[in-house]
C-alpha atoms as one frame of an Amber mdcrd trajectory, in Angstrom:
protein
  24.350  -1.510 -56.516  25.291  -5.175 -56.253  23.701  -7.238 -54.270  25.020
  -8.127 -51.005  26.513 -11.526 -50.279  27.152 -13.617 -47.353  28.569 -16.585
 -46.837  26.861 -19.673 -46.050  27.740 -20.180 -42.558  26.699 -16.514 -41.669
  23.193 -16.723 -43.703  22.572 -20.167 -41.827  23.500 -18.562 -38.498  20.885
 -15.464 -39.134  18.278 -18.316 -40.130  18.577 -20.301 -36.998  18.693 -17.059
 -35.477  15.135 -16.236 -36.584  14.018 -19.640 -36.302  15.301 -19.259 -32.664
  12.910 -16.071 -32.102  10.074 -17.565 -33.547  10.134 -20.456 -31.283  10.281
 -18.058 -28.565   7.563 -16.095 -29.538   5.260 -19.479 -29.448   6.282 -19.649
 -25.869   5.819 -17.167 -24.147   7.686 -17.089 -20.279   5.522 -15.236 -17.736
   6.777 -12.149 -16.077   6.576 -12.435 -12.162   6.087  -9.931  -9.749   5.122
 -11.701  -6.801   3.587 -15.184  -5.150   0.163 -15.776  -3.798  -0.950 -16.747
  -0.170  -3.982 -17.875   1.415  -4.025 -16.868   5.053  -6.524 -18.440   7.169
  -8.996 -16.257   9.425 -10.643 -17.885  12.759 -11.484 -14.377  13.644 -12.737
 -13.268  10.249 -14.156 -16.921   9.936 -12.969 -17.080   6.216  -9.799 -17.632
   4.104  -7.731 -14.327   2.948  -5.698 -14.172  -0.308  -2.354 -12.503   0.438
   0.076 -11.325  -2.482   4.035 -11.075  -1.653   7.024  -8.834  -3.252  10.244
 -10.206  -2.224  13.479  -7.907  -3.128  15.234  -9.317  -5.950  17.895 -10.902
  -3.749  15.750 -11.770  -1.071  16.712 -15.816  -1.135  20.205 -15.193  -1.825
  20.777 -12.952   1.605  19.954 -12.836   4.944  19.216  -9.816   5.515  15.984
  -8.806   7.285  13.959  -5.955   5.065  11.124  -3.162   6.043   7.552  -4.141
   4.907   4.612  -2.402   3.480   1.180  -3.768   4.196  -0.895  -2.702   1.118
  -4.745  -2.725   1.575  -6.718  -3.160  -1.808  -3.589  -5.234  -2.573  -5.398
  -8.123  -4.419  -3.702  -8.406  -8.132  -6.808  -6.665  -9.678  -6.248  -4.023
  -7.002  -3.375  -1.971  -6.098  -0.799  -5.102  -5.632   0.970  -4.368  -9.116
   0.920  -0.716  -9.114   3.043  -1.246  -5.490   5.139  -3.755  -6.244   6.372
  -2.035  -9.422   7.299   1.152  -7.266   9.432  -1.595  -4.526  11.330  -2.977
  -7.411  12.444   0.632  -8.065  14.932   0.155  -5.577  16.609  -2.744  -6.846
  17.550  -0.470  -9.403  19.357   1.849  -7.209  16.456   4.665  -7.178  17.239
   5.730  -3.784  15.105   3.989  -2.391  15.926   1.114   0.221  14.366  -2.641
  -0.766  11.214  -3.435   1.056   8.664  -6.017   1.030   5.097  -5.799  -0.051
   2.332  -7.440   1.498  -0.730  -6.990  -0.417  -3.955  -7.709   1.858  -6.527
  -8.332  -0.769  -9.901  -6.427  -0.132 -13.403  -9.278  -0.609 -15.648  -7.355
   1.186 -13.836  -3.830   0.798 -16.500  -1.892   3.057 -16.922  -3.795   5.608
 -13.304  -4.526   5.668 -12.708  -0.760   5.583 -15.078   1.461   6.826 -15.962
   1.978  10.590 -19.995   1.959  11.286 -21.945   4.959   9.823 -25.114   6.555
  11.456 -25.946   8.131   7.880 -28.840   6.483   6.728 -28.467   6.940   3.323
 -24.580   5.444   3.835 -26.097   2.582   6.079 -28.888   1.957   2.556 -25.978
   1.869  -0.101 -23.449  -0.236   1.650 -25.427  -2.012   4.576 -22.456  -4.289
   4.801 -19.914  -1.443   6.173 -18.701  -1.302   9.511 -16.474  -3.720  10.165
 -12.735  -2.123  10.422 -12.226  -2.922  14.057 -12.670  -6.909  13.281 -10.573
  -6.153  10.126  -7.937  -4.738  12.554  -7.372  -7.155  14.650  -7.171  -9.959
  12.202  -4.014  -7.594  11.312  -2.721  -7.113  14.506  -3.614 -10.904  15.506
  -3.585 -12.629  12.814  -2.166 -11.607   9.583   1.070  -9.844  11.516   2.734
 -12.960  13.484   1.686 -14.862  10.116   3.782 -12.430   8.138   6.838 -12.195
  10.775   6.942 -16.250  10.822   7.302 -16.466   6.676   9.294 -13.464   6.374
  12.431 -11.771   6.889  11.005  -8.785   7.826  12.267  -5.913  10.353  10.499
  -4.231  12.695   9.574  -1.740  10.487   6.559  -1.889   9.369   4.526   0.772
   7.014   0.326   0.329   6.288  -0.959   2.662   3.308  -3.956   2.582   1.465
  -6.201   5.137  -0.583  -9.669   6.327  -0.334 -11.796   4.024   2.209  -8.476
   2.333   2.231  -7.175   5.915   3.580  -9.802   5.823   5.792  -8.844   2.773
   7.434  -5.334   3.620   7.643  -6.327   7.049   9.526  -8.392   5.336  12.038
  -5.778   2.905  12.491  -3.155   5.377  13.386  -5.783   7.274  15.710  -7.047
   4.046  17.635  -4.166   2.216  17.602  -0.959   3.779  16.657   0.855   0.905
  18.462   0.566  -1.177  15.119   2.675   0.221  12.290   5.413   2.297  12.826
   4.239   4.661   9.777   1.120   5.407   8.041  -0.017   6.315   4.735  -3.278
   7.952   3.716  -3.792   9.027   0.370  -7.108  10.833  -0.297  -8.766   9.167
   2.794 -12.780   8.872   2.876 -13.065  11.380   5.868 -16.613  12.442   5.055
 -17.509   8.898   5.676 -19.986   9.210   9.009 -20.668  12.782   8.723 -16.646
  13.319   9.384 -16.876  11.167  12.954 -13.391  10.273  12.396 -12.096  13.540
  11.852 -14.277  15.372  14.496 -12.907  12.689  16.976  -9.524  13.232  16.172
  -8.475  15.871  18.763  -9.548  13.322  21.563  -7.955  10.592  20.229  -4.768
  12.093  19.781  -4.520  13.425  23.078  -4.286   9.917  24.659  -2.358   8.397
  21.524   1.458   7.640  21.768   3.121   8.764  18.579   6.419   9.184  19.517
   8.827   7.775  16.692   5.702   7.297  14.473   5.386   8.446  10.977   2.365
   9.606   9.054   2.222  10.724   4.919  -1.230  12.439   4.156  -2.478  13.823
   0.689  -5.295  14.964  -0.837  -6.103  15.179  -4.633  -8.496  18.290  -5.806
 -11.700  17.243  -3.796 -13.240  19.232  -2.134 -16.223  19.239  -0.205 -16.718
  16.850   3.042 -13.805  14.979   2.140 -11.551  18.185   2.158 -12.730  19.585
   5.027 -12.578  16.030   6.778  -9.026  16.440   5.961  -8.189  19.683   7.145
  -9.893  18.785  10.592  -7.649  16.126  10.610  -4.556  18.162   9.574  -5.075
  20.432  12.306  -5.695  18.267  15.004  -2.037  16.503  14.131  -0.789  19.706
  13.965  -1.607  20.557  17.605  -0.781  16.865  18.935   2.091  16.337  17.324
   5.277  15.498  19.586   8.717  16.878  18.382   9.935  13.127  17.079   6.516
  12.298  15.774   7.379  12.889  11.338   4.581  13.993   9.811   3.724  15.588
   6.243   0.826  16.687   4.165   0.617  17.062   0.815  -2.234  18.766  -1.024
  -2.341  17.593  -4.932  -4.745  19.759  -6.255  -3.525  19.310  -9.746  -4.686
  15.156  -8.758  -7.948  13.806  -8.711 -10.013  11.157  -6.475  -8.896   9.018
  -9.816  -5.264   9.733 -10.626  -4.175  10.589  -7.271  -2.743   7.287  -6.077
   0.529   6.282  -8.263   1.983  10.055  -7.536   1.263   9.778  -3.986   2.218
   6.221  -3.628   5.718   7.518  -5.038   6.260  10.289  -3.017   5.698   8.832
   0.102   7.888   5.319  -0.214  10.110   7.580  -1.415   9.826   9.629   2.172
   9.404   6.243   4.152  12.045   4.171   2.444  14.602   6.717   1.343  17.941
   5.345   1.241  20.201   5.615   2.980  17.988   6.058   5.901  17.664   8.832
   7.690
């Protein structure tokens, strides 16, 4: 077989061609996926890194867009796992463009978890207990912060997993008023011998959830936690008004571990579907 020849100009063109990929590969462009914020806290008395998705054509429109507030959403958290789910949508996935506002945890449970009477929960993280301060820094602070930088609509979506979960159930049973939808994957409800959960029938008695939205699921657990859920389950189940939307969804083929991403999915996918519903 004879060799191949090309002419001169096309060899030149493949070496400046190479040479051109080479000198690409020595510099290397970053691949963004959001911007950092630092938030400043009279009431938590400290400042708060917040991370931001923006839909792809957020600066070119003017269009006002949903938002999810992510707890855990610091970048070595949850903040990339969510924001590669919103830009999903951009791609046409059926799923309408939101922002994500990840609320970065520093002291995750205090942040997180209501007070505990269990001593030996009180001896292993003596610095849990503070979710109702953590609460109103959303609702006071972090909130009108968000709606004076943003575009966003008024709707509004928390979600979070495991004491994350927890905080996101409590919200929606103290004070439902906040979000218009909730998401609790896996929540912590063994945490405080199940107070949450056992309290749940009273709570929702007095709670308005009219036009509210809730997304529960559980991985293969068991125990406490399980049966924290189920109380929880059935107390909604009683309460629930005829335009409150509500689902559970049991994962037993999940764990604690690997429940999150398929969750996550599922319920944007609920919350965000597109075209609304």
């Amino acid at each position: 077989m004879k060799p191949l020849r090309l002419p001169v100009q096309l060899l030149a063109l493949l070496l400046l061609s190479v040479a051109g990929a080479g000198s690409a590969a020595d510099k290397p462009q970053p691949i963004a996926l959001g911007q950092s914020y630092t938030v400043q806290s009279k009431l938590l008395g400290q400042n708060r890194p917040l991370n931001v998705y923006l839909p792809p054509g957020y600066d070119d429109s003017k269009a006002t867009y949903p938002v999810l507030y992510l707890l855990d959403g610091g970048v070595d958290e949850d903040f990339i796992h969510i924001a590669g789910i919103a830009s999903l949508a951009a791609d046409w996935r059926n799923i309408r463009e939101f922002i994500v506002i990840g609320v970065a945890s520093l002291d995750r449970y205090h942040e997180l978890d209501h007070p505990s009477a269990v001593p030996a929960e009180q001896q292993r993280w003596p610095t849990a207990g503070g979710s109702a301060q953590f609460r109103e820094f959303l609702a006071k602070e972090l909130i009108p912060y968000v709606q004076q930088h943003f575009r966003v609509s008024d709707e509004s979506v928390l979600m979070g997993e495991s004491a994350a979960g927890l905080f996101v159930t409590e919200t929606f049973l103290r004070q439902p008023a906040l979000f218009n939808g909730y998401i609790a994957i896996s929540p912590s409800l063994w945490w405080d011998g199940q107070s949450l959960a056992k309290a749940a029938p009273g709570l929702l008695a007095t709670a308005n959830l009219h036009n509210k939205r809730l997304y529960l699921a559980l991985g293969d657990e068991g125990g406490e936690m399980e049966d924290g859920v189920n109380k929880l389950v059935a107390a909604v189940k009683a309460a629930a008004p005829a335009d409150f939307h509500w689902s559970y969804t049991p994962m037993p083929q999940e764990s604690h571990s690997t429940i999150y991403h398929p969750a996550a999915l599922a319920a944007l996918r609920q919350f965000f579907v597109y075209p609304p519903r």
